[in-house]
N, C-alpha and C positions, 0 to 999 in steps of 0.2 A: 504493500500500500504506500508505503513514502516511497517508494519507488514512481508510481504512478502518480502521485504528489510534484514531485522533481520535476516529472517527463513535463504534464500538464504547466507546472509554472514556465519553465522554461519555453515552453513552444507558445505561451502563451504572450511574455513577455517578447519575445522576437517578433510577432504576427505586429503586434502592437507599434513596437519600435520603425518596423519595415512600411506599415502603414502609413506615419506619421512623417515616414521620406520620402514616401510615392506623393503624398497627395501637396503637389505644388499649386493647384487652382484653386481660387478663391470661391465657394460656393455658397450665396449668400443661402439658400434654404437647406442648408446642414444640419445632420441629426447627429444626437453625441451616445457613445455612450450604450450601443445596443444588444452589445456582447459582452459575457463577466464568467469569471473565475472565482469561489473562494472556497478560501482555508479557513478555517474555524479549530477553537477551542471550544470545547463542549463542557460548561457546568450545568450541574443539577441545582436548583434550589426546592426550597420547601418538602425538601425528602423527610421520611420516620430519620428519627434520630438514632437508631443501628446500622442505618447506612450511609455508608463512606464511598465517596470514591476513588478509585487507582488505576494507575499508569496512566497512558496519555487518551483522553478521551477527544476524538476528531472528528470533523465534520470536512465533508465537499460537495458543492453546489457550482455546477454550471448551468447557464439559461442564455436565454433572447429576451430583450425588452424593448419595446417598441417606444421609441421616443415621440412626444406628440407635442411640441411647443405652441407654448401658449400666446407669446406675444412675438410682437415684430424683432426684435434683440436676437430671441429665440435663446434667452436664459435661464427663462420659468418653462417648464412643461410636466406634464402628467409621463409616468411609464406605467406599461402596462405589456407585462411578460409572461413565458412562460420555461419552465426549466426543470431539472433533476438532483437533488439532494443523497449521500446518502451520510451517515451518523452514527455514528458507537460511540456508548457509553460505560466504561469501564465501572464496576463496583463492585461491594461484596454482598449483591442480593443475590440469592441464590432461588432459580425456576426452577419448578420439578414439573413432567407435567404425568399424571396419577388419572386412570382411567379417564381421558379426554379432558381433564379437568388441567390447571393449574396452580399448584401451590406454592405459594413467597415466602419464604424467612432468609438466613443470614450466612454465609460462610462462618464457620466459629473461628475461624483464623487465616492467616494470610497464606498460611502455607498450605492449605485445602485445596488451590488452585495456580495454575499458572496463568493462566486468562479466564475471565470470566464478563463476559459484558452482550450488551443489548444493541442492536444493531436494525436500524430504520431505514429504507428505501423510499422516498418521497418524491412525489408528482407535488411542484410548486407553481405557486402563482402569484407574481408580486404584483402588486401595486403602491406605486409612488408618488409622492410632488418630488420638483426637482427643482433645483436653484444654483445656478454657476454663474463663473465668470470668461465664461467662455465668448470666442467670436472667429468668424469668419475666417479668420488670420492665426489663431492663435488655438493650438491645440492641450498647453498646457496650461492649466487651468484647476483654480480651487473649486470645489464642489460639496455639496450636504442634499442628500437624498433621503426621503422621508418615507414612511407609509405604513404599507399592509403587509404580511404575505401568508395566502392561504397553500393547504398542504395536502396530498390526500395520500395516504398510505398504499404504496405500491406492494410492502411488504416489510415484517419484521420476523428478525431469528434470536432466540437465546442459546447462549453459546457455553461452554463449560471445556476448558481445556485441563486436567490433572497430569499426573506423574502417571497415571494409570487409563489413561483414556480420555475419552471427549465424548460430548454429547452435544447435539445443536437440531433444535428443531424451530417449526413458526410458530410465534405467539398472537392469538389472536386476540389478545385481550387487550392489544394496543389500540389507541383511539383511533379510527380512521381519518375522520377529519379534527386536523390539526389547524390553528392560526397565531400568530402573535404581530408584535410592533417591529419595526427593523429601524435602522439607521444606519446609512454610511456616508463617510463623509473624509475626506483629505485634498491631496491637492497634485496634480498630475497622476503618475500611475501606482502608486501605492495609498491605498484607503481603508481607513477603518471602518470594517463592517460588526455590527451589530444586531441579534434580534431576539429577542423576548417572546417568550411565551408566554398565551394568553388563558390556555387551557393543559390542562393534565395531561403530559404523556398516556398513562391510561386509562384504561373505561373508570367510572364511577363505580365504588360498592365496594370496590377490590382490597382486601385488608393482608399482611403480614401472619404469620403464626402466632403472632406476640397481640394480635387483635388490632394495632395501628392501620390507620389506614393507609395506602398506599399510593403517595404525591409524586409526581417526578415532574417538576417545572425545569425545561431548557431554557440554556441562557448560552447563547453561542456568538464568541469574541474573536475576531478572526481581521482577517487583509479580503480582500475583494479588487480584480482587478478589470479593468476596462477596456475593451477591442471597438475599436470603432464607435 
């Protein structure tokens, strides 16, 4: 996977930079901004308090955004996209799943496992305002991107790797439809992206062994980059 991390920044950053040497003409009705990459750190917030989480938990998201400017400038505009997600989340919750059913409690220690984590496949859909200081002439440019983005589960697995074996199946007790707030925002080609979630990773009702209920709020801190 960082493997494919590397490949992707890399071919992504070149596309970018090559682009930005071809295009010697002035084109007053220019869209910015309609191709993205990002890397993401993945926290959980609002978890039971037995769960921790470990090693590095990542995210990657590429999409299309349709730039749609609003004024004559053409430095406000709405985006409106669409893209691929996907997301692991390292902890020490441990799935079991028990005649079709699934039940949650705790790794009792770290040495239980050598990987263990949740892993989401995501159909996204952003929606933005957007505000730059971009022009005609000028490709580099500060920017803060705002909005929405909804999410629909293409697919999640729980994963269990020990000294003695592995276990990984789909959990369907993940929420399907997902949404939160995003943010990004920097200035040329490296930008902070940001996005909040609005709703629980999974379904409601769902509780721990220990009777807690069972929250998992994303909070994914990451670079996002820009093609065209």
């Amino acid at each position: 996977m960082r493997t494919v991390f590397a490949l992707i920044l890399t071919l992504t950053l070149a596309m970018g930079l090559n682009a930005q040497q071809e295009s010697s003409e002035v084109d007053p009705n220019y869209l910015e901004d309609q191709f993205y990459v990002g890397i993401t750190y993945n926290f959980i917030l609002n978890k039971p308090s037995p769960i921790a989480q470990r090693n590095l938990s990542y995210g990657l998201d590429v999409g299309f955004i349709k730039d749609i400017p609003l004024n004559r400038k053409r430095n406000v505009a709405l985006g409106v996209g669409l893209g691929y997600a996907v997301n692991s989340y390292f902890t020490n919750l441990l799935v079991e799943e028990i005649d079709s059913q699934f039940q949650y409690s705790t790794l009792a220690s770290e040495t239980d496992s050598k990987r263990n984590k949740l892993e989401t496949h995501l159909l996204e859909f952003p929606l933005e305002f957007r505000w730059r200081t971009s022009t005609p002439e000028e490709y580099k440019f500060w920017r803060i991107y705002t909005g929405l983005k909804f999410s629909y589960l293409l697919g999640g697995r729980s994963k269990l790797v020990t000294d003695t074996g592995k276990q990984s199946f789909y959990n369907t007790d993940l929420r399907n439809f997902q949404y939160g707030l995003t943010l990004n925002f920097g200035y040329n080609t490296f930008n902070v992206h940001v996005y909040y979630a609005l709703n629980n990773l999974f379904e409601d009702n769902l509780t721990l062994a220990t009777g807690e209920e069972l929250n998992f709020t994303p909070l994914r801190i990451g670079l996002i980059f820009y093609i065209l």
